[in-house]
C-alpha positions as CSV (number, residue, x, y, z in Angstrom):
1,X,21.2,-24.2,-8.7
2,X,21.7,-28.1,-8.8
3,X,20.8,-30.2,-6.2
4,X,22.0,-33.2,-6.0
5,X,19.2,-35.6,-3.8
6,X,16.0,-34.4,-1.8
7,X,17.7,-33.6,1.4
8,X,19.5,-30.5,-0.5
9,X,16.1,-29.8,-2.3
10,X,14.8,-29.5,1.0
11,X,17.2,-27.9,3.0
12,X,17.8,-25.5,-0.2
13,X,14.5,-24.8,-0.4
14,X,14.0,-24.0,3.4
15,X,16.8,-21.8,3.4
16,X,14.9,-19.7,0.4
17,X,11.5,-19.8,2.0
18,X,11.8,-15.8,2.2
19,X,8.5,-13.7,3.1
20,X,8.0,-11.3,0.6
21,X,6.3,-8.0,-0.7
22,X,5.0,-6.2,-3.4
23,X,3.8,-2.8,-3.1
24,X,2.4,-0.4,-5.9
25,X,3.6,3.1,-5.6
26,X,1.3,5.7,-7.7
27,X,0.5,9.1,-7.8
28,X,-2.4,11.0,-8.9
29,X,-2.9,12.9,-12.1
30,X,-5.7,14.5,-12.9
31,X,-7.4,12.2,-10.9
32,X,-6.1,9.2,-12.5
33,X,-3.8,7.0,-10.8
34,X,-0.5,6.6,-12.7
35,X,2.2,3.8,-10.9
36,X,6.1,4.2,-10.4
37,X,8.0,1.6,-12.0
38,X,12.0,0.5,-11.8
39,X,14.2,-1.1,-14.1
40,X,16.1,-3.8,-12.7
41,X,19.5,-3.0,-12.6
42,X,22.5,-5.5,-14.2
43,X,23.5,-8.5,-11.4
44,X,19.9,-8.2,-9.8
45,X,17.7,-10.2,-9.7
46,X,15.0,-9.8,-12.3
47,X,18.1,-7.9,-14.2
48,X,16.7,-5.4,-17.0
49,X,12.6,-6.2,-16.0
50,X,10.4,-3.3,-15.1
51,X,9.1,-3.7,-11.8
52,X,7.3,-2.0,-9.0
53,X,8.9,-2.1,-5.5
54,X,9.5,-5.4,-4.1
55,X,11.4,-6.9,-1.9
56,X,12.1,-8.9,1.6
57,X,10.5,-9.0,4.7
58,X,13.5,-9.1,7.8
59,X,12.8,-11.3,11.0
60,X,12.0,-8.4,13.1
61,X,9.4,-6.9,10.8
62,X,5.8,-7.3,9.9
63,X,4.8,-7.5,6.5
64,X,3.5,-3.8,6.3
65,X,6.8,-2.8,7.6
66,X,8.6,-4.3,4.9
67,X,6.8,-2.8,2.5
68,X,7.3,0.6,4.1
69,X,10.8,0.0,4.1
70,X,11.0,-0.7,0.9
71,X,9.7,2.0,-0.6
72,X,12.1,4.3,1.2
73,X,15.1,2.1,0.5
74,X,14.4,2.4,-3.3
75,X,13.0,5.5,-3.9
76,X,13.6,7.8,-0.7
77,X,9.7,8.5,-0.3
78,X,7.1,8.0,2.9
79,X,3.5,7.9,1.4
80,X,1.0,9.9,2.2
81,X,-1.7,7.3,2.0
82,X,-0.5,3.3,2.3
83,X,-2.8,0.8,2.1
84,X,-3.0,-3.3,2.0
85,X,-4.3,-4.6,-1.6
86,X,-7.4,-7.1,-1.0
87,X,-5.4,-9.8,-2.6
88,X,-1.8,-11.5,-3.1
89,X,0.3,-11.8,-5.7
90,X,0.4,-16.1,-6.2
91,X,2.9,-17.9,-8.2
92,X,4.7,-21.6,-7.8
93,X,8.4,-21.0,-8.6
94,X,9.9,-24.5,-10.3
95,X,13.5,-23.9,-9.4
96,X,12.7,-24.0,-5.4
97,X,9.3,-26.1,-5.9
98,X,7.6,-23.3,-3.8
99,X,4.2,-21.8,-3.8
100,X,4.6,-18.0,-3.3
101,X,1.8,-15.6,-1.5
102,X,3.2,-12.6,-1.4
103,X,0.9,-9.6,0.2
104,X,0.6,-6.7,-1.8
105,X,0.7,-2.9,-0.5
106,X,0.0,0.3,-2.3
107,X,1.3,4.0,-1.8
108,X,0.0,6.9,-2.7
109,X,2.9,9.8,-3.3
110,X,2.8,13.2,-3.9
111,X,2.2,14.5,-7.5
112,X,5.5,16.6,-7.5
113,X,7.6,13.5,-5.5
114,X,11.8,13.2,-6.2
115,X,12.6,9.5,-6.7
116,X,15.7,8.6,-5.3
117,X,17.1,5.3,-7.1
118,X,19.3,2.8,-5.1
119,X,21.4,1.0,-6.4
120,X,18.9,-1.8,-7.8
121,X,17.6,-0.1,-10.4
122,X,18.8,2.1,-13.3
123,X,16.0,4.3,-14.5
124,X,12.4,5.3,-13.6
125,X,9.0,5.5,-15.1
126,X,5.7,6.8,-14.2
127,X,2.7,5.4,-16.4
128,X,-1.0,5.1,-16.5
129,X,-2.7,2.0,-16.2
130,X,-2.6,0.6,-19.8
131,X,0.7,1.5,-20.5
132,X,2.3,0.2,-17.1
133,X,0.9,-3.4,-17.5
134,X,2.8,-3.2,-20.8
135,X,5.7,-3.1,-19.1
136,X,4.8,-5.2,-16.2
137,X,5.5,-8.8,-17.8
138,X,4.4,-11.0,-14.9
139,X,0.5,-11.4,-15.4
140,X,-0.5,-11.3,-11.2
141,X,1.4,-8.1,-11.0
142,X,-0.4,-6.8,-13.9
143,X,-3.6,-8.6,-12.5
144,X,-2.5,-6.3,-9.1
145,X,-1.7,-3.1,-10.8
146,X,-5.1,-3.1,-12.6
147,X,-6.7,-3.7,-9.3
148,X,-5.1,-0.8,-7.4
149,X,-6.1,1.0,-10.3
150,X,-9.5,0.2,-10.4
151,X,-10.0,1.0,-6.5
152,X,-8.0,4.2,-6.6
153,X,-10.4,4.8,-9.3
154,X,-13.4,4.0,-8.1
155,X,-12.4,6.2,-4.7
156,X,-12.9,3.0,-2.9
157,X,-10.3,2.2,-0.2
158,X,-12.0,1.2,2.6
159,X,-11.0,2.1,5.9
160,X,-9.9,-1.9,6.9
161,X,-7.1,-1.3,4.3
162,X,-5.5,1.9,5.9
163,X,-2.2,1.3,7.4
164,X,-1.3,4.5,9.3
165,X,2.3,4.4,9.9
166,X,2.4,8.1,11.6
């Protein structure tokens, strides 16, 4: 993307002010919390990165929705628990000089669950904590995963959290 004065900067950059999500999928295994991540599939954005379901939040929706959507567009799955995080995923992107704060969500699946892929993503993985922040590279979605974790964990989702979407 080149810009060539401030006026594009700034009508680029309002064009690409997108509201966005980040929701942690996991499961439980023997009572440990293990996440569903995606590779990135080739042309996509974040092409070859492991990831957890992400993704944009359409005029008509609220955040929570998006999130909901999501998870069904990538992996064909309602949860049976969903929840909002207690904190954002924050990050200044250089290319459109914005400050991201992006809410996070997390989903709790059934142990025996069938992912089904869409087309933005090649393979999947399910992993325990330490070994899904290895492939995690971004450090506040590592930062969020770890969190999840720890409250999953800890058994302590409190009831503010709980989005029921029956």
């Amino acid at each position: 993307l080149i810009l060539k004065n401030k006026w594009d900067a700034m009508t680029t950059m309002s064009t690409m002010n997108k509201k966005l999500i980040d929701l942690y999928p996991y499961r439980l295994h023997k009572s440990q919390p293990e996440f569903l991540l995606f590779r990135r599939a080739k042309g996509k954005i974040y092409e070859g990165q492991w990831r957890m379901v992400g993704g944009k939040v359409k005029e008509d929706e609220t955040y929570w929705e998006a999130a909901l959507r999501e998870l069904k567009e990538e992996t064909g799955l309602v949860p049976n628990l969903f929840w909002t995080i207690p904190s954002v995923n924050s990050f200044y992107e250089h290319k459109t000089d914005q400050i991201h704060q992006i809410p996070a969500f997390a989903a709790e699946l059934k142990p025996d669950a069938q992912i089904l892929l869409n087309q933005e993503h090649t393979e999947y993985t399910w992993a325990e904590i330490e070994n899904a922040k290895s492939f995690i590279r971004w450090p506040e979605q590592k930062r969020l995963l770890q969190l999840t974790h720890n409250i999953v964990n800890s058994n302590q989702i409190l009831e503010d959290w709980l989005i029921n979407i029956s």
